[in-house]
C-alpha positions as CSV (number, residue, x, y, z in Angstrom):
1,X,-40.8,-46.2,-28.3
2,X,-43.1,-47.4,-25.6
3,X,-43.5,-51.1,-24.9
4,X,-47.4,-52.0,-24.2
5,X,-46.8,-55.1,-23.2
6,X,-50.3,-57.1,-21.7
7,X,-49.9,-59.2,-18.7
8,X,-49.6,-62.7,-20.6
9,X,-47.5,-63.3,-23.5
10,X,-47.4,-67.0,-25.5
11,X,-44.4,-67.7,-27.3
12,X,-44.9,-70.6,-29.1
13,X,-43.4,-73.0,-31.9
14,X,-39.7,-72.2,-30.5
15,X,-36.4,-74.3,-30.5
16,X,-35.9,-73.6,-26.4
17,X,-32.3,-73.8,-25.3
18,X,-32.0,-74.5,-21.8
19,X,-30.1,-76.2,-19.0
20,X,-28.1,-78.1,-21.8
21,X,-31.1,-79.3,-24.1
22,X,-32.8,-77.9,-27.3
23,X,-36.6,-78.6,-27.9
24,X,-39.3,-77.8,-29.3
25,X,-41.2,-76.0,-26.7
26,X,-43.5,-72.8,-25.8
27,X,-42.8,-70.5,-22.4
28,X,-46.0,-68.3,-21.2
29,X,-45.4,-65.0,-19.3
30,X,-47.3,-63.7,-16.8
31,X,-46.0,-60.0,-15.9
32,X,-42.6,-60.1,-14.9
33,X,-42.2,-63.9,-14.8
34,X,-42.2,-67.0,-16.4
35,X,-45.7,-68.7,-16.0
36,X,-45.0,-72.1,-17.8
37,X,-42.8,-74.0,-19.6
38,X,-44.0,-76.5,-22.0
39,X,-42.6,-79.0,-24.2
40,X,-44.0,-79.8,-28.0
41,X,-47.0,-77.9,-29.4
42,X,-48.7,-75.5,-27.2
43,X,-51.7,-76.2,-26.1
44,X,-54.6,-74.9,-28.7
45,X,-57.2,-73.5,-25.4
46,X,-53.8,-71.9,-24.3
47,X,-53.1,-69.9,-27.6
48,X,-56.9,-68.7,-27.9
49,X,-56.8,-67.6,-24.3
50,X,-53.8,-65.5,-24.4
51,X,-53.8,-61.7,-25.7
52,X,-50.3,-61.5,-27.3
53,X,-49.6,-64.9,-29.0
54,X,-45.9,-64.9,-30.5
55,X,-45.0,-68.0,-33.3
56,X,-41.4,-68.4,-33.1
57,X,-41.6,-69.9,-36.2
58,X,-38.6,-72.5,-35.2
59,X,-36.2,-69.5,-33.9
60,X,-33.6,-70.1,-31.2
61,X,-35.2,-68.9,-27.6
62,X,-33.2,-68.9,-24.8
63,X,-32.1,-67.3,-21.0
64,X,-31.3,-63.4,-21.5
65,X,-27.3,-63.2,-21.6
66,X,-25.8,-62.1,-18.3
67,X,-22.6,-60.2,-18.7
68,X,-20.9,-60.0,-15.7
69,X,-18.4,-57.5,-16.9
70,X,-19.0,-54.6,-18.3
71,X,-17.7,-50.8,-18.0
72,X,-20.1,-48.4,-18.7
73,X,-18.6,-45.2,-18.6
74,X,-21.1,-43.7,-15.7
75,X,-20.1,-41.6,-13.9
76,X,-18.0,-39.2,-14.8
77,X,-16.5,-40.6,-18.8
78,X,-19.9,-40.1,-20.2
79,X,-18.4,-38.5,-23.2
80,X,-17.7,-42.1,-24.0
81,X,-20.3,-44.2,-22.9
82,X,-23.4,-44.2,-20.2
83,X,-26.2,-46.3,-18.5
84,X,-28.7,-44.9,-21.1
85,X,-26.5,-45.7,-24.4
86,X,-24.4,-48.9,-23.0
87,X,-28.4,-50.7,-21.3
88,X,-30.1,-50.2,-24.7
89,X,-26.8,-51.7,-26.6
90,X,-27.2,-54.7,-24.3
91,X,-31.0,-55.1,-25.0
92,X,-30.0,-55.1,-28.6
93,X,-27.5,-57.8,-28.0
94,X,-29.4,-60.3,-26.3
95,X,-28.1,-58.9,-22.6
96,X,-30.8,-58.5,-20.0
97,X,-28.8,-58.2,-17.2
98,X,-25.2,-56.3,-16.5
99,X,-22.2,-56.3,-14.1
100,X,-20.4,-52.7,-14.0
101,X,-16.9,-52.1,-12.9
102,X,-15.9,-49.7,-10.8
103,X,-13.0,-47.7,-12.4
104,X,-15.4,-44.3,-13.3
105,X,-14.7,-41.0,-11.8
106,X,-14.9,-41.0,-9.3
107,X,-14.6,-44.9,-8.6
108,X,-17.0,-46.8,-7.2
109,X,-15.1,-47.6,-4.0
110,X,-17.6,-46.8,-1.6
111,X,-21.2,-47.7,-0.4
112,X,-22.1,-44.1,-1.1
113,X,-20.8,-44.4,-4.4
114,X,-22.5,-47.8,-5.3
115,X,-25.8,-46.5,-3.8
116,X,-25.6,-43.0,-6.5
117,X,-24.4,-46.1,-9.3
118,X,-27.6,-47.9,-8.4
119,X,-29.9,-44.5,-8.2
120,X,-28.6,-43.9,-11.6
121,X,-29.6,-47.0,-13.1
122,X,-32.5,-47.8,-11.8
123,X,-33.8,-44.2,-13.5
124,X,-32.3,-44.9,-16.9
125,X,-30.9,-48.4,-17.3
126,X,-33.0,-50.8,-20.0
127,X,-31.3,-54.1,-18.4
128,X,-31.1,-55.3,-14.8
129,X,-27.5,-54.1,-13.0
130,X,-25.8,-54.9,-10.8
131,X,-22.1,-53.7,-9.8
132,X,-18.4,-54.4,-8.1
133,X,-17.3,-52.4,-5.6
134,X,-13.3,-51.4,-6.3
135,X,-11.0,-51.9,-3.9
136,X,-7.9,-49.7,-3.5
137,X,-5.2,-49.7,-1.0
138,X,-6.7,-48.2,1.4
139,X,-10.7,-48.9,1.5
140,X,-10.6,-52.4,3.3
141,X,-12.9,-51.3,6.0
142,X,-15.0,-50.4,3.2
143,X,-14.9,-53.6,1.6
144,X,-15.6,-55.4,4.6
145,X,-19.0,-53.6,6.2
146,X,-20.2,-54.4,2.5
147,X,-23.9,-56.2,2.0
148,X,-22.7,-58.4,-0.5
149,X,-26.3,-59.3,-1.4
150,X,-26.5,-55.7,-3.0
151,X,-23.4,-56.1,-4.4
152,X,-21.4,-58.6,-7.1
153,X,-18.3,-58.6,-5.5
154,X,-15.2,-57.3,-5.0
155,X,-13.1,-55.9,-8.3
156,X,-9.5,-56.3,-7.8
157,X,-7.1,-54.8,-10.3
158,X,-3.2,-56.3,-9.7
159,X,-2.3,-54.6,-13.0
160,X,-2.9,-50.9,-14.9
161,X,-5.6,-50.2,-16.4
162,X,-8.4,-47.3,-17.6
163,X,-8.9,-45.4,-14.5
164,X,-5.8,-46.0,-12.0
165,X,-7.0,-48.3,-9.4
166,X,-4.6,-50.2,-9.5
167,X,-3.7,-52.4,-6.0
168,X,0.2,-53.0,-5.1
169,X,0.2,-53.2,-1.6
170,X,1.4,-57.0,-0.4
171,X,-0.4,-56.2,2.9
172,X,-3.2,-55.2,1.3
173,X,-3.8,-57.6,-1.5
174,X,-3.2,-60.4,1.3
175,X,-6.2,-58.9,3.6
176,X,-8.5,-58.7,1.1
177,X,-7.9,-62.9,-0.1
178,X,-8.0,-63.5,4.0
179,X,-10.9,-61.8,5.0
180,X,-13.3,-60.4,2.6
181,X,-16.1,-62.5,2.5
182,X,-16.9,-62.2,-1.5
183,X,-16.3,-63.3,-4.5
184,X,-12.9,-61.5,-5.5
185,X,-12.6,-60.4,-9.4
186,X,-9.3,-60.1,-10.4
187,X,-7.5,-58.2,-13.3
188,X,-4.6,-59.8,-13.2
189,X,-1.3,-58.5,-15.0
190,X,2.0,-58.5,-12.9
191,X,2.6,-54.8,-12.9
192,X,6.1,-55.0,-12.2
193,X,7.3,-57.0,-15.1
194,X,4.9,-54.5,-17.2
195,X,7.4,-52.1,-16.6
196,X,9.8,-54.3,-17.2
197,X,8.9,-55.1,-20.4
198,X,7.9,-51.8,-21.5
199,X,11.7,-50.6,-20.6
200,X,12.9,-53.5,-22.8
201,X,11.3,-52.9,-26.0
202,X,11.5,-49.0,-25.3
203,X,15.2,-49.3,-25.0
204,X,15.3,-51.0,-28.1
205,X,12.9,-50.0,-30.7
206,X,12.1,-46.2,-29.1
207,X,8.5,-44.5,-28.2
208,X,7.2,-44.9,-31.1
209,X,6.1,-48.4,-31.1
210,X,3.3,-49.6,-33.5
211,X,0.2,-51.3,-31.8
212,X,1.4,-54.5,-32.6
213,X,4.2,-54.0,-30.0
214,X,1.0,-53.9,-27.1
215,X,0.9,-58.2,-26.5
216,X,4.7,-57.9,-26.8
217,X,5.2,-55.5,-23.3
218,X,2.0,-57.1,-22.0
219,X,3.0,-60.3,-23.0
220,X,2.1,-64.6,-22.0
221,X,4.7,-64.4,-19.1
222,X,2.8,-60.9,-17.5
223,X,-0.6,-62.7,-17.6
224,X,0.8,-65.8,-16.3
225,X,2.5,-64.6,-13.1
226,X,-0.7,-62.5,-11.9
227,X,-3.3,-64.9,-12.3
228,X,-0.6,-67.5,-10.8
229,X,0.0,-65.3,-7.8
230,X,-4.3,-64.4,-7.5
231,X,-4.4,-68.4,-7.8
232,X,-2.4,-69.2,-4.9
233,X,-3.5,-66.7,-2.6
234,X,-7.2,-67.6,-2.9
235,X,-6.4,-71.1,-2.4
236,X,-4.3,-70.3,0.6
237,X,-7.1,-68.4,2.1
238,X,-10.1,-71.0,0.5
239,X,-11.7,-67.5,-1.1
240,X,-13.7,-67.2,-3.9
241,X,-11.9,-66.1,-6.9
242,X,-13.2,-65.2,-10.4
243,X,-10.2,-64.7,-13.4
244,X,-11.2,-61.9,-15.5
245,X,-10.5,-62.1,-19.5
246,X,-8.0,-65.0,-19.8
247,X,-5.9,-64.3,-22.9
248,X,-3.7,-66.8,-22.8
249,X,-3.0,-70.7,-23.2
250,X,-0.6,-70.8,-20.5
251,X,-2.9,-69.7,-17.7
252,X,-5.5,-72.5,-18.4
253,X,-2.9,-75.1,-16.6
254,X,-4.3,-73.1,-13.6
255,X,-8.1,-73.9,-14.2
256,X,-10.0,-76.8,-14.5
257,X,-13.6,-78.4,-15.6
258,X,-16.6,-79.0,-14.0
259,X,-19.2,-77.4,-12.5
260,X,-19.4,-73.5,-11.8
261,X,-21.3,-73.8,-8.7
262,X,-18.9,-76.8,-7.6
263,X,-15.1,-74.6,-7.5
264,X,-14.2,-71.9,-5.2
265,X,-11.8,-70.6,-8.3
266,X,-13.1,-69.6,-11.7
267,X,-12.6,-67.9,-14.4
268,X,-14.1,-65.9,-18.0
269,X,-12.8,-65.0,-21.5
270,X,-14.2,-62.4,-23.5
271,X,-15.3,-62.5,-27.4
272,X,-12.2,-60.5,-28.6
273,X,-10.0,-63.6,-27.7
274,X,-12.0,-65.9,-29.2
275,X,-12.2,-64.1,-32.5
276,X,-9.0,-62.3,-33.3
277,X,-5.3,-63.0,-33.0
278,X,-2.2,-60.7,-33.0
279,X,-2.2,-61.4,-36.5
280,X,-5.5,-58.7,-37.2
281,X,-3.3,-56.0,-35.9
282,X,-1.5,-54.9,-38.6
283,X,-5.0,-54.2,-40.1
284,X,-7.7,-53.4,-37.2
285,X,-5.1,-51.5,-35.2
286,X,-5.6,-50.1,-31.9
287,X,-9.8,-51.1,-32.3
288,X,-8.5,-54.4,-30.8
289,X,-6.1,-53.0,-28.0
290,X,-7.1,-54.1,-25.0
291,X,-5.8,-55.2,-21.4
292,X,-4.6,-58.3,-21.4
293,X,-3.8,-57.8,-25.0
294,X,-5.1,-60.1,-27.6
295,X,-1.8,-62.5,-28.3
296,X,-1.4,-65.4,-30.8
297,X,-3.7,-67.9,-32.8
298,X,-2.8,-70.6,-30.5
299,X,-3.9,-68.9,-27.6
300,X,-7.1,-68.2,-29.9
301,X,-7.3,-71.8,-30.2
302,X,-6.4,-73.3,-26.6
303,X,-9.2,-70.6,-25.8
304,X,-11.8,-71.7,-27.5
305,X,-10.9,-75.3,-26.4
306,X,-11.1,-74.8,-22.9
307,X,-14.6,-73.1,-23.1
308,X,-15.6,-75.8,-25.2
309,X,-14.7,-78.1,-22.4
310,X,-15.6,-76.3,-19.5
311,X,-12.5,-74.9,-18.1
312,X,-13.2,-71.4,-18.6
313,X,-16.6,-71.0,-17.3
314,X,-18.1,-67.2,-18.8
315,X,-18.5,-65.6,-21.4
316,X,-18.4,-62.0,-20.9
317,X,-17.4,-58.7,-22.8
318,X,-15.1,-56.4,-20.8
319,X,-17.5,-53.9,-23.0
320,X,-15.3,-51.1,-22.4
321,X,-16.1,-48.2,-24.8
322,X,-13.7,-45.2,-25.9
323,X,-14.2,-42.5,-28.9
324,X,-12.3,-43.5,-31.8
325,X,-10.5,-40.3,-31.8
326,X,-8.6,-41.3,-28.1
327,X,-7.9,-45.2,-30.4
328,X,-5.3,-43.2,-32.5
329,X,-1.5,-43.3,-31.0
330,X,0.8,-46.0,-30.5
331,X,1.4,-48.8,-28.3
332,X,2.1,-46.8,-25.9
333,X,-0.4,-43.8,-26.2
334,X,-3.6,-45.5,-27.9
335,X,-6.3,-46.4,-25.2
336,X,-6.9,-49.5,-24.3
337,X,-10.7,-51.3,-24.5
338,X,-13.8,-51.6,-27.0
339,X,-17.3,-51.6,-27.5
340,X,-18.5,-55.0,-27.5
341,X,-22.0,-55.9,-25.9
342,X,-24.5,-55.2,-28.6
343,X,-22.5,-57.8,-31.2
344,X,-21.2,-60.2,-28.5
345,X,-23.6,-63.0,-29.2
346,X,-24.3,-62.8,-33.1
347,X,-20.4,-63.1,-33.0
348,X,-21.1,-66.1,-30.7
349,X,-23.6,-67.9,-32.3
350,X,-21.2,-67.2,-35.8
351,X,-18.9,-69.6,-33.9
352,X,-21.5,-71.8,-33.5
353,X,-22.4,-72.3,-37.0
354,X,-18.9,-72.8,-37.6
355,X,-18.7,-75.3,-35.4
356,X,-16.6,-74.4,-32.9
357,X,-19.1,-74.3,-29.9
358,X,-22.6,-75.7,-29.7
359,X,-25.2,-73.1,-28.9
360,X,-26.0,-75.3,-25.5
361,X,-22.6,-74.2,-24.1
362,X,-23.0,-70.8,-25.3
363,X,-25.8,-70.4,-23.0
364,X,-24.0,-72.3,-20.5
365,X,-21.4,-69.2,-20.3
366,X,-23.1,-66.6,-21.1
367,X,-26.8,-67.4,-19.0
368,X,-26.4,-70.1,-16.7
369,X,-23.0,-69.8,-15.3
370,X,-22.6,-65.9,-14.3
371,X,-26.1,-66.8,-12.6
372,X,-24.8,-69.7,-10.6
373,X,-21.9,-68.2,-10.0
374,X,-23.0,-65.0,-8.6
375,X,-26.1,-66.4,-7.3
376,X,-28.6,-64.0,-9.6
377,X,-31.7,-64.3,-7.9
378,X,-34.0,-66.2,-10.3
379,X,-32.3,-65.1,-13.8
380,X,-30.4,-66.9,-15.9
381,X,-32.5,-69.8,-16.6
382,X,-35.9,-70.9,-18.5
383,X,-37.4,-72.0,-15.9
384,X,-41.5,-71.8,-13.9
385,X,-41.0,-68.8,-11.6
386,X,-38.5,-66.8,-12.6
387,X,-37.7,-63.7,-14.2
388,X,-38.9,-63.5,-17.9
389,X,-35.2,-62.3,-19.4
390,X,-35.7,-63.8,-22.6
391,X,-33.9,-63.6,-26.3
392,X,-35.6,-64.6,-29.8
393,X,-33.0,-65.3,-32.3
394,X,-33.0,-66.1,-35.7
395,X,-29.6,-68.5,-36.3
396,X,-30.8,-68.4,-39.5
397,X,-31.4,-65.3,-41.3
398,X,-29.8,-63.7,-44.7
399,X,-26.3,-62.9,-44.5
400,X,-25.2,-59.4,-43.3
401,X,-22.1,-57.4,-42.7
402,X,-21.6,-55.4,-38.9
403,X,-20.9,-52.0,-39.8
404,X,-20.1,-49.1,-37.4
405,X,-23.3,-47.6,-38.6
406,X,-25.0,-50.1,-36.4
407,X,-23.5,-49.5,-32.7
408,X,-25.9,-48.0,-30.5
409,X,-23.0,-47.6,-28.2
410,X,-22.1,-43.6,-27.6
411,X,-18.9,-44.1,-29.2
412,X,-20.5,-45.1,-32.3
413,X,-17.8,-48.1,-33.0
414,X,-17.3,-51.8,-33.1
415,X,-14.5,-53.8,-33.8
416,X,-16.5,-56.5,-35.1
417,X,-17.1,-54.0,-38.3
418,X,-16.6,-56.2,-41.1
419,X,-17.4,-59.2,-39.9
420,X,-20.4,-60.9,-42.1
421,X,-22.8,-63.1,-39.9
422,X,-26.0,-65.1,-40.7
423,X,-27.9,-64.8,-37.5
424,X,-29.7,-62.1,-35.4
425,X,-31.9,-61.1,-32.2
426,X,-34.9,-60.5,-33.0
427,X,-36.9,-59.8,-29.1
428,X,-35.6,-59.4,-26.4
429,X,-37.7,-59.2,-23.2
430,X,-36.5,-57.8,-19.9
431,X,-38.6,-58.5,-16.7
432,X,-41.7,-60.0,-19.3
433,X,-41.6,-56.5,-21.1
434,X,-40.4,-56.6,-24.6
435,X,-37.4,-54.3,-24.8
436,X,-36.3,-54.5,-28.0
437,X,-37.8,-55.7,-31.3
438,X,-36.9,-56.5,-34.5
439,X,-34.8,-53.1,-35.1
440,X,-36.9,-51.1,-32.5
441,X,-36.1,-50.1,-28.8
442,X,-39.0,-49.9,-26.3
443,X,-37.2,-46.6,-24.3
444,X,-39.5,-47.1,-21.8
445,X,-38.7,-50.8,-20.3
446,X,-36.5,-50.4,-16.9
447,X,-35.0,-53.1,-15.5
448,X,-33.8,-54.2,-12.0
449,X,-31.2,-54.1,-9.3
450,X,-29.9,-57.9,-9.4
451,X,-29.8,-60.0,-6.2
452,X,-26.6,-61.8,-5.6
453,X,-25.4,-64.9,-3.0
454,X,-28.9,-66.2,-3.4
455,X,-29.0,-70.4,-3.5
């Protein structure tokens, strides 16, 4: 549908969440950006002087999420997933504003590349993007005449994963710590004791290993030496180092609290290691293989600990779609990732009303943080005279079961299927233009190419 949105929009009566508070509080747009922020009642002359007038009737309202890690399929594995499909799933979700990885065909290793990624989107995507440029062995000088105000950063993969890029040069691995000037976003699983470990259990138990065997060859002690070995180097070198999807308790020794905008070394978890444990294998299968592999309930649990305290600082997705039919296989042959960015914070906020987060740090990690620690250019926050990235939610609604039905996502999938929840987004606006609402997408919102570095 087409959104026709007026210049000036009222929302009013809402429980605000921002910059660790919740009030009662009303936010007027004007165009693409926030106008005002009040606290209390609005302002009767303010409500009659306003042409759309929204009464949040005591809903949640906070920043639009930011997920700074996402794979979107475009170009070149459309069959799975695109900028079309993947934008509107985010919108759905509560996501304004995306981060795409760079391991499509071809990969997004090049300023070329990144310009046609940006092209692309900015014809078709719903939410603002933005995107890493890959490294590979051999594209330092790339990485280096970079404008890394265009760009996120730098995605460094130092184990296997979906598209083959990954980076086992010493030599190189050691130039990119000393002298790209960027934040560096690191997959990290030691490749070599991969290997290792898939040898071991092959040996053993043969090639026809059940999916439960995945956190057994990608196990604690492969996570652990990666992330170890990206740790040191970026501290050798004083770069700027973001951990993607931590997945176990034993790499959190290497992190600590405090703020994101404070540490040169940081780190995310995604939703899938928060919720599930090895244990929902037996029964979900490969819908939750993923790399790093979700491992053990205490991992769960020293997980959710550490973003409760601030030692992990984002929440992101690692929305990484595939058709059910390439899920099917073993251990070995299954493919790994899953849809995730359209259910990411329902599941969230389900957390919350069990209480094992408060909402406050929910936006924390998903809104605040991946703006501070990017430097999104006025996103991220509820605040006068930025971008109006908004979310309505309802943390309150009648209880409902996620059902593959649901996923706007090409693939058609979620693992989440199953999972009964008692909350719901309701609007979502992107740039002050209501993208999606209650059910219905507004096709014709576009976002915009994010601005990164900015202070």
């Amino acid at each position: 549908m087409t959104a026709q949105n007026p210049e000036k929009q009222l929302i009013y009566n809402a429980r605000i969440v921002n910059e660790g508070r919740i009030f009662m509080g009303y936010v007027l747009i004007d165009g693409e950006m926030i106008a005002e922020v009040g606290e209390r009642d609005a302002p009767r002359e303010l409500i009659e002087a306003v042409p759309t007038v929204i009464d949040a009737r005591e809903r949640l309202l906070m920043p639009g999420c930011i997920d700074e890690h996402v794979h979107f399929r475009d170009p070149g594995l459309t069959e799975k997933a695109d900028m079309v499909t993947e934008s509107r799933a985010a919108v759905a979700g509560g996501v304004t504003s995306f981060i795409d990885m760079p391991n499509t065909v071809p990969p997004t290793v090049s300023i070329e590349a990144l310009e046609a990624k940006k092209q692309r989107a900015a014809e078709v995507s719903m939410a603002n993007y933005g995107f890493f440029i890959g490294a590979t062995n051999s594209n330092i000088d790339e990485l280096l005449k970079a404008d890394y105000t265009e760009i996120a950063g730098v995605k460094l993969f130092m184990g296997s994963s979906t598209g083959n890029m990954l980076v086992d040069s010493v030599d190189t691995v050691e130039r990119i710590f000393a002298e790209v000037p960027a934040l560096i976003a690191v997959h990290a699983e030691d490749e070599q004791l991969i290997a290792e470990r898939r040898k071991a259990v092959i040996d053993r138990y043969g090639e026809e290993l059940e999916i439960e065997f995945h956190p057994v060859i990608r196990n604690h002690d492969v996570c652990l030496r990666a992330t170890a070995r990206a740790v040191e180097l970026a501290r050798r070198h004083n770069s700027r180092l973001h951990v993607l999807h931590l997945s176990t308790a034993d790499e959190l020794q290497l992190f600590s609290p405090g703020p994101v905008d404070q540490k040169r070394i940081t780190c995310e978890t995604c939703p899938q290691y928060l919720v599930f444990s090895d244990e929902q294998y037996a029964m979900l299968g490969a819908r939750i293989k993923c790399n790093p592999a979700i491992k053990r309930p205490a991992d769960r649990e020293a997980l959710r600990q550490a973003l409760a305290d601030g030692v992990i600082d984002t929440i992101a997705t690692d929305h990484a779609p595939h058709l059910l039919a390439q899920k099917r296989g073993t251990a070995l042959t299954a493919v790994s990732g899953m849809p995730l960015i359209q259910f990411a914070l329902p599941v969230m906020m389900e957390l919350v009303s069990e209480g094992i987060f408060t909402v406050e740090r929910i936006v924390q990690a998903y809104c605040h943080n991946p703006a501070l620690l990017f430097g999104i250019d006025r996103r991220g926050f509820i605040r006068k005279g930025y971008y109006a990235d908004l979310v309505l939610l309802d943390d309150d609604c009648e209880p409902y079961t996620i059902t593959d039905q649901w996923a706007i996502s090409r693939c058609g999938w979620t693992p989440m299927s199953g999972l009964s929840i008692n909350n719901r987004v309701d609007i979502t606006w992107v740039n002050g233009r209501q993208a999606y609402r209650h059910g219905v997408l507004f096709s014709t919102v576009r976002g915009k190419s994010l601005r990164f570095g900015q202070k």
